[in-house]
C-alpha positions, 0 to 999 in steps of 0.5 A, a space after each residue: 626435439 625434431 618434429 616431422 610428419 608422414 604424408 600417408 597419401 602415397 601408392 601403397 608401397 612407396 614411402 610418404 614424403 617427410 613433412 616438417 612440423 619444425 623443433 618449436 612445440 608450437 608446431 605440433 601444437 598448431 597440427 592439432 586442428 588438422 589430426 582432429 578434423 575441426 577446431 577444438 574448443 575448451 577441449 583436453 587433446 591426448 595424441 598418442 605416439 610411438 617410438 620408431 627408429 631414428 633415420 640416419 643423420 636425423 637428430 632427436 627423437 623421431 615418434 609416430 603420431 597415432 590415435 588422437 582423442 578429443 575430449 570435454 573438461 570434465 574427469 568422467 570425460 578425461 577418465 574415459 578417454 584416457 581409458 579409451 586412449 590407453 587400449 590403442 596406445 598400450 601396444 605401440 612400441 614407446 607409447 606415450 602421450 601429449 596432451 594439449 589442454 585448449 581453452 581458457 585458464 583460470 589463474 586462480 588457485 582453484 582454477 589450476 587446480 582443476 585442470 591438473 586434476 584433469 591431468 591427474 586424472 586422465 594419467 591415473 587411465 593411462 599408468 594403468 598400462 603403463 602409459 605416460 603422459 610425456 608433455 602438456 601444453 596449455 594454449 587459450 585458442 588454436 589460433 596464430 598469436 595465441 601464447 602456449 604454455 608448457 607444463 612443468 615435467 614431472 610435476 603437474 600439480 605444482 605447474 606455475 602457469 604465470 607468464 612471469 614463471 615460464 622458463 626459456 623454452 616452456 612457452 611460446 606463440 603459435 604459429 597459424 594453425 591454417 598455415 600448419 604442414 599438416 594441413 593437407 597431409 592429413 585426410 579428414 572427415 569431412 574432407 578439407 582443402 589445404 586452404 579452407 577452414 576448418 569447421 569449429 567444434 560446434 559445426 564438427 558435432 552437428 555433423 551427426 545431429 537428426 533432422 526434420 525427415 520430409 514426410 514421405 521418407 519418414 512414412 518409409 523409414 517408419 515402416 521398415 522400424 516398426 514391422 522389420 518387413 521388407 516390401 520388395 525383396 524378401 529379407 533372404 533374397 538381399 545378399 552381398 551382391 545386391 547391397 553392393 549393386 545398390 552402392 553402385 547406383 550412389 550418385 556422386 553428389 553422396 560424397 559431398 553429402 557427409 557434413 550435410 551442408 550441401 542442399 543440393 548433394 542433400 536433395 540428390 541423396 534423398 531423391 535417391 533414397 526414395 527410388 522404389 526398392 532401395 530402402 529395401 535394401 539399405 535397411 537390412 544392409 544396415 542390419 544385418 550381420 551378413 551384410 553390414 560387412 560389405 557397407 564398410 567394406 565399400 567404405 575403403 574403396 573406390 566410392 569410399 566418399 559416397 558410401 560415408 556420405 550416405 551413412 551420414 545423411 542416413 544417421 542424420 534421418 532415422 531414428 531409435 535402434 536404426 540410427 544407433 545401427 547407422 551411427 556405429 556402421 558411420 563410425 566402422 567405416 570412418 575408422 577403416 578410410 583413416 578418420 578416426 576423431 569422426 568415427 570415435 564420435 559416431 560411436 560416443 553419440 550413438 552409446 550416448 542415445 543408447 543409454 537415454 533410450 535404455 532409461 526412457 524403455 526401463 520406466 515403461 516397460 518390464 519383463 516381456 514387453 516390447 520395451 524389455 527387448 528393445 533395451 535388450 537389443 539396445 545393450 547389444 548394441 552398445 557392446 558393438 559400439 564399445 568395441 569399435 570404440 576401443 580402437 579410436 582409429 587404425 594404427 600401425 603397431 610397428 614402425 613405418 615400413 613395419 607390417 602392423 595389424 589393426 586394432 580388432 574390430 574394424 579388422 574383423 568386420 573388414 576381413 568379414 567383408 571382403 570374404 563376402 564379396 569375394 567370389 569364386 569363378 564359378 560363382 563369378 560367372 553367374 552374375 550378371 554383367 551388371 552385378 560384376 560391374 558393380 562389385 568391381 566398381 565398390 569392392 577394391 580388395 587391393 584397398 581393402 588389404 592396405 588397410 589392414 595391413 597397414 592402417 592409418 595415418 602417419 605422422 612423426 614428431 
């Protein structure tokens, strides 16, 4: 089997260049650093895939690569993910799924049993839609020289994993996963240089974590929290045009603000946060239902790195209900620009801090109290977040060159957006100069009708 990739960065309308991942396994095996964005450790990845059209005079069998999922080595884990999977793959044409199980293995009994029960389990999830599990993959670490191994097909709970049991063409070594093809062709987040490491999971997973808020911001964050009052304009006065002059006003140094790790972009956001009125409008642009829409919206166009850049850093610096708005808006708009594992991720932090504050709320309060409807507001939120999680990331339901329509919720929110922030000439012409401006420079509708026509990456095995 052939395997090959789709450069997605390319004028829309033009077709991306074949990137070759070679026939050996190893290669797509090798590419999986690359589709998640880090280096997954003690990890089941499931890529799932759709059949398209064999090119002329290209031999095997061509599949395009859509969403990927990362999760831990338990069943309720891999129960879930596949679950997850399956609602993204099911429509595909030919969905199947590969799966890579990077870790080490136990050749015990016992320890074979386990991980293919985890296979066991995560196909139970996805024969419900009659998905299949094509292909698993064992490999100890994503790293060049590492020995893969190849399940036995069609027989996953009876696999010998010994060296001396593989059969030609069931294992090999990895090529160097930083030398793969797919390193550059495939856009991450946080973005990567084709020839910069990738983070380990560890880093990748801190990308969201809270940190110590400078007191002054905290005061500031706290206020809006705890009374929902605004200080500067009134709540009703903060429409799309404003939330898109603000966007405007994002230093460049937001963009590299998204994993956090530059102090200096860092210190620029901050100082930006504090300028007088912009809390004013952030915050109810993050929660509000009439506005929230244009934040991913501005997540796809020009200043798409600056916007994902300061949801991160605002992830990072609030707190109960507000961040798990954050998270969820990080995630829509990391689902809409293409990266799908981050945006997966936000959404799985922020049901998972949902929950915790559920419990904590349903010790302290009851019927009528405070706590009672934070939990309630808590619950409609993690429907929010179920949704988005739904669709993993954008992908194509038709082959490449085939209109494809989005999974439904970042399609909805983005569809909302842009009707927000599309103006007719009347109202046009009664904006200041400065508000056209900026919603020229955040909103690009051209960027915007791409991805919902044809959203995500595309890659081929």
């Amino acid at each position: 089997m052939t395997y090959t990739m789709d450069n997605p960065k390319h004028t829309d309308g033009i077709p991306g260049d074949s990137i070759h991942l070679g026939a050996d396994p190893g290669g797509l095996i090798a590419a999986v650093p690359a589709l998640l964005g880090f280096v997954p450790v003690d990890s089941l990845v499931l890529i799932g895939l759709a059949t398209v059209p064999t090119p002329a005079g290209r031999p095997g069998h061509p599949a395009q690569v859509g969403p990927v999922l990362r999760t831990d080595l338990d069943s309720g884990a891999v129960r879930e993910g596949a679950r997850v999977l399956t609602r993204a793959v099911a429509d595909l044409p030919g969905g199947e799924v590969v799966a890579v199980h990077a870790g080490r293995w136990d050749p015990s009994p016992g320890g074979l049993d386990r991980l293919t029960d985890l296979l066991a389990t995560a196909e139970q999830a996805l024969e419900r839609k009659s998905v299949t599990i094509t292909a698993a993959y064992s490999v100890p670490a994503l790293t060049a020289g590492s020995p893969w191994r190849r399940l036995h097909p069609g027989a996953l709970g009876t696999v010998d994993w010994s060296v001396a049991g593989l059969r030609d063409g069931e294992g090999g070594v990895l090529p160097d996963p930083s030398a793969s093809p797919a390193r550059g062709a495939v856009v991450t987040s946080p973005p990567t240089a084709p020839g910069a490491d990738l983070p380990s999971q560890r880093e990748f997973d801190a990308l969201l974590d809270p940190v110590r808020v400078p007191d002054d911001l905290s005061a500031a964050l706290r206020r809006h929290r705890r009374s929902g009052e605004r200080a500067g304009p009134a709540a009703g006065a903060v429409g799309p045009v404003q939330v898109a002059a603000l966007l405007a006003s994002l230093p460049e140094a937001a963009a590299r603000a998204l994993s956090g790790a530059d102090a200096a972009a860092t210190v620029e956001v901050r100082g930006w946060l504090r300028a007088p009125g912009t809390l004013d409008i952030l915050i109810p642009a993050c929660d509000r239902a009439d506005l929230f829409p244009v934040l991913v919206v501005a997540s796809v166009g020009q200043r798409s790195e600056q916007v994902r850049g300061l949801l991160a850093e605002l992830a990072r610096l609030t707190r109960g209900t507000l961040r798990h708005r954050v998270l969820v808006l990080f995630g829509l708009a990391a689902l809409a620009s293409g990266s799908g594992v981050v945006g997966y991720r936000a959404v799985s932090r922020a049901e998972g801090e949902i929950t915790v504050s559920e419990d904590r709320a349903r010790r302290r309060g009851g019927p009528g109290t405070p706590e009672e409807d934070r939990v309630r507001e808590a619950d409609r939120e993690r429907v929010t977040g179920r949704c988005v999680a739904a669709l993993l990331g954008p992908v194509r339901t038709g082959g490449p060159g085939t209109p494809g329509d989005p999974a439904d919720p970042v399609a909805a929110v983005l569809s909302e957006g842009l009707g927000l922030v599309t103006l007719s000439d009347t109202e046009r012409a009664s904006l200041s100069v400065v508000e056209r401006d900026a919603l020229d420079a955040v909103v690009d509708p051209a960027a915007v009708s791409a991805v919902l026509r044809a959203p995500g990456r595309r890659v081929r095995r």
